[in-house]
N, CA and C atoms as an extended XYZ file, in Angstrom:
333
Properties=species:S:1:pos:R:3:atomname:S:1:resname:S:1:resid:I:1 pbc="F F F"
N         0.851       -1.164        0.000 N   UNK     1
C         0.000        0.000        0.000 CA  UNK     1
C         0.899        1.230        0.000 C   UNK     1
N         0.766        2.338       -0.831 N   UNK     2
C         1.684        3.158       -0.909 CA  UNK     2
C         1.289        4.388       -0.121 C   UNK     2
N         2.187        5.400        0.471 N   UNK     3
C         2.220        6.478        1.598 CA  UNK     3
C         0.578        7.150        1.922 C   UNK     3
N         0.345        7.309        0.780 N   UNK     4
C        -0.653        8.233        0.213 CA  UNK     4
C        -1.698        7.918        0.997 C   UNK     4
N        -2.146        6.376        0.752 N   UNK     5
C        -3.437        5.700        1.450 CA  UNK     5
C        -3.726        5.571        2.858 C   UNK     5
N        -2.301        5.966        3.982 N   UNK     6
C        -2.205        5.944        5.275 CA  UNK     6
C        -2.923        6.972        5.713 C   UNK     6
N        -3.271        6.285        6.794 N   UNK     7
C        -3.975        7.576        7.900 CA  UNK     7
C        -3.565        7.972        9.011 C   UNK     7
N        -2.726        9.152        8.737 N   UNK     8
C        -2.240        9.628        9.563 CA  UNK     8
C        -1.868       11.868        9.684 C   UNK     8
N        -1.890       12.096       10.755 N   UNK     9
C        -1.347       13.249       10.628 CA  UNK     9
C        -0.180       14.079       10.662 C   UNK     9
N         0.060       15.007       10.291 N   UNK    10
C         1.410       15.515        9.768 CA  UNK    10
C         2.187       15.086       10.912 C   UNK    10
N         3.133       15.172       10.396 N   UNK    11
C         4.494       14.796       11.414 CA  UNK    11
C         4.963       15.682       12.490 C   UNK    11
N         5.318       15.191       13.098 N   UNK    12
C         5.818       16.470       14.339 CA  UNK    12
C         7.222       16.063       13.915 C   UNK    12
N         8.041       17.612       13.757 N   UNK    13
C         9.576       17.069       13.515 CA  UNK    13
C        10.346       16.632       14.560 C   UNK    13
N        11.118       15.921       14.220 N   UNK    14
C        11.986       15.576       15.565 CA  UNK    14
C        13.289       15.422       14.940 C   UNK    14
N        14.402       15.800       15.661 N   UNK    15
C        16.162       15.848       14.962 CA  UNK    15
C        16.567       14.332       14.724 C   UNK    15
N        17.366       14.656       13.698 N   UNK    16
C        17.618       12.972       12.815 CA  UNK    16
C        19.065       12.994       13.402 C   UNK    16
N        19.020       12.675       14.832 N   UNK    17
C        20.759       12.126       15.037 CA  UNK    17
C        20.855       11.177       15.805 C   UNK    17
N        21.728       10.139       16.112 N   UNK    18
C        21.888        9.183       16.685 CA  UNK    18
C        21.191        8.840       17.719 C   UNK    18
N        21.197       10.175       18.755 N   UNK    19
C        20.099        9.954       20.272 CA  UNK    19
C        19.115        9.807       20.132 C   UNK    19
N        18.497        8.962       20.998 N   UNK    20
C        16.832        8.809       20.759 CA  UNK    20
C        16.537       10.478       21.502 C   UNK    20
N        15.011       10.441       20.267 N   UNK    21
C        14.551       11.441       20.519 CA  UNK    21
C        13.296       11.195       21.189 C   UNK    21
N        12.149       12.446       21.250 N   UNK    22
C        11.147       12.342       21.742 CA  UNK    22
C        10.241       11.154       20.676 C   UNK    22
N        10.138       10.980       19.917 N   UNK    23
C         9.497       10.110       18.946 CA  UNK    23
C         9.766        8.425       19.711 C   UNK    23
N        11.124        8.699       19.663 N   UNK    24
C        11.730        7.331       20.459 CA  UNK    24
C        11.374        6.662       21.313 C   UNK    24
N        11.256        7.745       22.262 N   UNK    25
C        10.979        7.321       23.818 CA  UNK    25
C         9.655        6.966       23.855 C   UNK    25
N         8.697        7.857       23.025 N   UNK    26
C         7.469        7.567       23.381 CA  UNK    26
C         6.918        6.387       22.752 C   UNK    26
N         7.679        5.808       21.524 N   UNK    27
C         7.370        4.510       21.036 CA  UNK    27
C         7.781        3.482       21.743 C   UNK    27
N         9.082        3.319       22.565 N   UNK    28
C         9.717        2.656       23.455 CA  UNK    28
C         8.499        2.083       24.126 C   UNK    28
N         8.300        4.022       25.099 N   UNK    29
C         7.634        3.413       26.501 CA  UNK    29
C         6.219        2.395       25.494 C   UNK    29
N         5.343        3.021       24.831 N   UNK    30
C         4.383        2.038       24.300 CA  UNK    30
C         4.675        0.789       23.881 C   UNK    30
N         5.445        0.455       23.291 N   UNK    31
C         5.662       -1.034       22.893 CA  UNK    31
C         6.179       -1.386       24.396 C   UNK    31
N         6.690       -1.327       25.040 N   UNK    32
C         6.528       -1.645       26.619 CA  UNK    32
C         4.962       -2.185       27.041 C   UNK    32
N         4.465       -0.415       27.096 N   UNK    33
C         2.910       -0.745       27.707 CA  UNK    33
C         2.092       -1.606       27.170 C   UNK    33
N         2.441       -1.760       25.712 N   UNK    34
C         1.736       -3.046       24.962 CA  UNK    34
C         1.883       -4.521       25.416 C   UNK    34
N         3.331       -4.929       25.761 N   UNK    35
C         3.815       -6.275       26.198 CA  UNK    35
C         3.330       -6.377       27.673 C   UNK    35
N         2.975       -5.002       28.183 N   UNK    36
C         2.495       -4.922       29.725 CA  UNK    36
C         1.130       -5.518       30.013 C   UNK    36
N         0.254       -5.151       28.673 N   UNK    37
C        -1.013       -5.432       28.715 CA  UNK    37
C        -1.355       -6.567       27.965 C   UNK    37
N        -0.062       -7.070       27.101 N   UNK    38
C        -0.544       -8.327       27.279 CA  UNK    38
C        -0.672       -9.220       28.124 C   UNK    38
N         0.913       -9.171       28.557 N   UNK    39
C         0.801      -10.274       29.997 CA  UNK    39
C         0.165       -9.678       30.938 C   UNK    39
N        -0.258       -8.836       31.464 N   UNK    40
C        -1.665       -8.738       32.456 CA  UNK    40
C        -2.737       -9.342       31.748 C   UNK    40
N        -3.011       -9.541       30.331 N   UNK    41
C        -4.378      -10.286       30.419 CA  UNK    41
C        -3.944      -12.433       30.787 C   UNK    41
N        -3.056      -12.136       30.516 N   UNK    42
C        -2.976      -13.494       30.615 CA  UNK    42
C        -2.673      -14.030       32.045 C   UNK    42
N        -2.332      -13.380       32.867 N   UNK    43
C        -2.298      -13.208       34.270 CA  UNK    43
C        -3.894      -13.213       35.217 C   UNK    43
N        -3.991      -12.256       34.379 N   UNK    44
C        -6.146      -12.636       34.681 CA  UNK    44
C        -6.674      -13.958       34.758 C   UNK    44
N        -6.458      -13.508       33.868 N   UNK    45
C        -6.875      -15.393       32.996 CA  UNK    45
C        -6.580      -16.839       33.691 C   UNK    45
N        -5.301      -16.846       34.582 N   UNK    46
C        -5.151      -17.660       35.677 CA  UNK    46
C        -5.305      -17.424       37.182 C   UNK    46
N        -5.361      -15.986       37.153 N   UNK    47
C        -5.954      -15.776       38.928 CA  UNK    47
C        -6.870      -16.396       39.259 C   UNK    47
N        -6.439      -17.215       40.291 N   UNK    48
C        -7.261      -17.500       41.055 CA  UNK    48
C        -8.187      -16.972       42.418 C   UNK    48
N        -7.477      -16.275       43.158 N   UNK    49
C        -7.428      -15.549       44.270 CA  UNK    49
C        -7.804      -14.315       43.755 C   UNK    49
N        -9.847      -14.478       44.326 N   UNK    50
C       -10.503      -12.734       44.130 CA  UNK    50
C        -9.687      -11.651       44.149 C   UNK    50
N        -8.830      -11.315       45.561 N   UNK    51
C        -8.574      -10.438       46.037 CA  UNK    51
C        -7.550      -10.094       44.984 C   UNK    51
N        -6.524      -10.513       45.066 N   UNK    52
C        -5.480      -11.102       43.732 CA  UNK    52
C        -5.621      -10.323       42.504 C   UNK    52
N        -7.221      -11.060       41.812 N   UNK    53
C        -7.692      -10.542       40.777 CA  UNK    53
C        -7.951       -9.103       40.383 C   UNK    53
N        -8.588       -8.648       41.868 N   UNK    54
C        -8.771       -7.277       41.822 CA  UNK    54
C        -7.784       -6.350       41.576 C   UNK    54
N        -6.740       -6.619       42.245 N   UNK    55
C        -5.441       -6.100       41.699 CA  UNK    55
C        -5.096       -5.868       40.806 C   UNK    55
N        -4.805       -7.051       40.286 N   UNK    56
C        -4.436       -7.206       38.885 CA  UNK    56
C        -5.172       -6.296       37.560 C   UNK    56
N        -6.713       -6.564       38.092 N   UNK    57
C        -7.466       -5.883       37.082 CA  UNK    57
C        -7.355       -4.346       37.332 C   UNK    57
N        -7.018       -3.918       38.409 N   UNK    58
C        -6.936       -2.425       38.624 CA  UNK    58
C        -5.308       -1.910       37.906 C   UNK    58
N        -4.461       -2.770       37.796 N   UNK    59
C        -3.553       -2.219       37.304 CA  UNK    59
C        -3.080       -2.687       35.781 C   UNK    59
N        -4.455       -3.743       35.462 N   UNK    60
C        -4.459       -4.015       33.873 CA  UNK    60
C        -4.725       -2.613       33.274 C   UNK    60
N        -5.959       -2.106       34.051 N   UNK    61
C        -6.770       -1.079       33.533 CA  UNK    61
C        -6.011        0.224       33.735 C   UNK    61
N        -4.979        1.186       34.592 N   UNK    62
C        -4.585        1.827       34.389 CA  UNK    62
C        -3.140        1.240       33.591 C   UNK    62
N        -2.369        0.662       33.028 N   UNK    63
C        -1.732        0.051       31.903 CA  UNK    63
C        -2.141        0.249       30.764 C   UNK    63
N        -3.339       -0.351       30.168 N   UNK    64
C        -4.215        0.074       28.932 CA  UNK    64
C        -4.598        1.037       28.755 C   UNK    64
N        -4.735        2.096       29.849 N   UNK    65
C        -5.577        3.635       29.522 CA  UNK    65
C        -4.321        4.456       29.382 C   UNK    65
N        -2.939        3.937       29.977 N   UNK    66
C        -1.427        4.622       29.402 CA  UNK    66
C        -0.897        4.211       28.159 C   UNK    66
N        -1.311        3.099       27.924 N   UNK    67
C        -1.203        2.486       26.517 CA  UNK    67
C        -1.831        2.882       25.645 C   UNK    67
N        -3.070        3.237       25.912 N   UNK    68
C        -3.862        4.102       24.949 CA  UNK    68
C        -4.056        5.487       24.879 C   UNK    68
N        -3.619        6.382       25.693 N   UNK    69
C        -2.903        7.799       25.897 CA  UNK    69
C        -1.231        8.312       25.029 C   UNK    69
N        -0.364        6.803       25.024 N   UNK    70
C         0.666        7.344       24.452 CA  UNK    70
C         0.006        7.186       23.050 C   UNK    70
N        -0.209        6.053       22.710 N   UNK    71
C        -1.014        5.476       21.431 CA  UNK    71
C        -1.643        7.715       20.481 C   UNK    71
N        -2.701        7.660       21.185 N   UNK    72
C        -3.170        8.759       20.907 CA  UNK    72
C        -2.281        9.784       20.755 C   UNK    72
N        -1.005       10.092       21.604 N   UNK    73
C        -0.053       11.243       21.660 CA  UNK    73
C         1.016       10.858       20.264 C   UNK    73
N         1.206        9.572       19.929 N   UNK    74
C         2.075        9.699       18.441 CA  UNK    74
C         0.903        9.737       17.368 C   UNK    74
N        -0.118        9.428       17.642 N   UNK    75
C        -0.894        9.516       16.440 CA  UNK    75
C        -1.382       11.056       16.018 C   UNK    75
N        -1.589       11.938       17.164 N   UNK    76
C        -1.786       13.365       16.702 CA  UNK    76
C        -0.912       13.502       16.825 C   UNK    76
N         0.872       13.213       16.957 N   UNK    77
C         2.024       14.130       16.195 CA  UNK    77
C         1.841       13.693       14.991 C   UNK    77
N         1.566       12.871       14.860 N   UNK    78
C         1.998       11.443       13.070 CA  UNK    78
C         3.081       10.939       13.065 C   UNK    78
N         3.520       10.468       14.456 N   UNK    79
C         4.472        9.295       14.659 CA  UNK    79
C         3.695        7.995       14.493 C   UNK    79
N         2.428        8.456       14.600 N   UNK    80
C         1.570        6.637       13.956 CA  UNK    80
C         1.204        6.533       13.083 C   UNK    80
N         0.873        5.782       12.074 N   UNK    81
C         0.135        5.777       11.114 CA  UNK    81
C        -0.651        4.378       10.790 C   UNK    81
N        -1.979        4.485       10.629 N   UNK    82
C        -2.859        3.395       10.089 CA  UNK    82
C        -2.832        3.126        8.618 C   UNK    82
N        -3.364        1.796        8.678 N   UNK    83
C        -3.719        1.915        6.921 CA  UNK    83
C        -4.922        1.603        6.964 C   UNK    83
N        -6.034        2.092        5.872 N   UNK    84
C        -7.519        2.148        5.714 CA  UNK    84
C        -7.993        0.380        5.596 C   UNK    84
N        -8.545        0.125        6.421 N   UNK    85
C        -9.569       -1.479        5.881 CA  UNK    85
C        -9.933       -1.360        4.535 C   UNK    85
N        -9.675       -2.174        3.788 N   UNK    86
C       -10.262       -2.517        2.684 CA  UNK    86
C       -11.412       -2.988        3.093 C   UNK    86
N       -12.592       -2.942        2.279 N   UNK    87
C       -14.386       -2.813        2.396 CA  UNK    87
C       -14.414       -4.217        2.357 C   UNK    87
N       -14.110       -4.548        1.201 N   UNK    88
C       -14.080       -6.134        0.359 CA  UNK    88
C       -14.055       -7.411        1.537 C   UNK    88
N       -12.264       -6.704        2.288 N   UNK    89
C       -11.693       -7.909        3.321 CA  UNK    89
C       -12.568       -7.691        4.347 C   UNK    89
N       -13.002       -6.784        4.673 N   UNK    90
C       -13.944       -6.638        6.033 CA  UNK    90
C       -15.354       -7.505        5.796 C   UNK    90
N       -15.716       -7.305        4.685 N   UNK    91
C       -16.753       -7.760        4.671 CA  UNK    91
C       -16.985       -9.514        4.700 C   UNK    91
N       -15.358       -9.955        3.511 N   UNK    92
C       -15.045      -11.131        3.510 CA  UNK    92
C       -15.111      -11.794        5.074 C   UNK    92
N       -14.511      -11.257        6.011 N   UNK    93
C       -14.070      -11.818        7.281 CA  UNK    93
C       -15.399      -11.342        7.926 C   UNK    93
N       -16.066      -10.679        7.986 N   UNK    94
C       -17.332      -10.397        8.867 CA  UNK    94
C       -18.350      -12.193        8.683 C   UNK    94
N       -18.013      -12.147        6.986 N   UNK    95
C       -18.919      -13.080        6.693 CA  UNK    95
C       -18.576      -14.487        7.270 C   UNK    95
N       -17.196      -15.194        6.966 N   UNK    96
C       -16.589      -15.767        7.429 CA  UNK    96
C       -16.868      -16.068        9.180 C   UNK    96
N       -16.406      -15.154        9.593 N   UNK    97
C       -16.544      -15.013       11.510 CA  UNK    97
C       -18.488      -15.331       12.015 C   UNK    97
N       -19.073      -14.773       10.871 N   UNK    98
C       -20.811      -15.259       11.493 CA  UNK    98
C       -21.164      -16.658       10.789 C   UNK    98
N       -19.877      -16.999        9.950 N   UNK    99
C       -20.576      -18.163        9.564 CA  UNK    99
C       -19.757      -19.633       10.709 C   UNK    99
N       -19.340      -19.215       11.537 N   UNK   100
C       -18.403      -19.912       12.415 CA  UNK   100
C       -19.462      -19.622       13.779 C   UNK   100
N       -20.347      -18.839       13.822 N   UNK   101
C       -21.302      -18.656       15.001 CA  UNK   101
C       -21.936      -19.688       14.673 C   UNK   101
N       -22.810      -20.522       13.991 N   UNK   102
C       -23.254      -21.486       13.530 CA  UNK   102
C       -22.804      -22.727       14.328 C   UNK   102
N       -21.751      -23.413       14.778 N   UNK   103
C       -20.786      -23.823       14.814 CA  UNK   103
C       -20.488      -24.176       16.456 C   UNK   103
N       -21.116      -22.776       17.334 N   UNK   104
C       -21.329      -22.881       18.725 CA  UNK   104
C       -22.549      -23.807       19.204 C   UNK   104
N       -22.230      -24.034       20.172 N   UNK   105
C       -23.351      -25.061       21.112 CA  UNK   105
C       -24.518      -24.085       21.337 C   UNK   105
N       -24.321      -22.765       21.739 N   UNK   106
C       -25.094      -21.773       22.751 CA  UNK   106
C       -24.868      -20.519       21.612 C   UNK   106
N       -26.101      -20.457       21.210 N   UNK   107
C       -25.863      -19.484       20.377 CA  UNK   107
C       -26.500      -17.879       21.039 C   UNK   107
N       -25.925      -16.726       20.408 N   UNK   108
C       -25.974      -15.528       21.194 CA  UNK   108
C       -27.440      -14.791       20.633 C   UNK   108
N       -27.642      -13.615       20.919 N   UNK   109
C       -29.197      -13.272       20.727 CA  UNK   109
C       -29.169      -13.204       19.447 C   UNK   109
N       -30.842      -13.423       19.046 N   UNK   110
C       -31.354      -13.490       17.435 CA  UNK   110
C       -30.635      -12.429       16.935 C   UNK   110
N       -30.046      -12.573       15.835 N   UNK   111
C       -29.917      -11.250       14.845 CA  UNK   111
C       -31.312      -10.928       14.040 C   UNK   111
């Protein structure tokens, strides 16, 4: 997919020299907070111990809302950039994924 089709906003400049810059750090710390929030979900996922859990989930949840704060802070410089869903594949895989609901024991409310 070529530059053009990305979604993203202008760039915030940042100096092109060896030191990490602000661009750096803030991608750093996120790909951090990302590996953070993964393994907190998977940590969930085996708690056993309520009390435990609660924890855990209180500091899944401020993890993900910093994960999704830096997330937001490179995307309005345009240190992020998306690429647009194609209509076609979405629709392909929408269709695909409800035809696999079929498939469950317990099916979810009428469409």
């Amino acid at each position: 997919m070529n530059q053009s089709n990305k979604i993203q906003n202008p760039k915030s400049p940042v100096p092109k020299t060896p030191e990490m810059n602000d661009r750096d750090f803030i991608n750093d710390i996120l790909s951090y907070e990302k590996y953070m929030t993964d393994s907190y979900s998977i940590v969930l996922n085996e708690a056993s111990h309520e009390a435990l859990y609660q924890d855990l989930l209180t500091v899944f949840n401020e993890t993900q809302n910093m994960q999704r704060e830096l997330y937001n802070m490179m995307f309005k410089k345009g240190w992020y950039s998306l690429e647009p869903a194609d209509a076609q594949k979405l629709q392909q895989t929408y269709q695909q994924f409800s035809n696999y609901m079929n498939q469950f024991p317990h099916q979810g409310p009428a469409q």
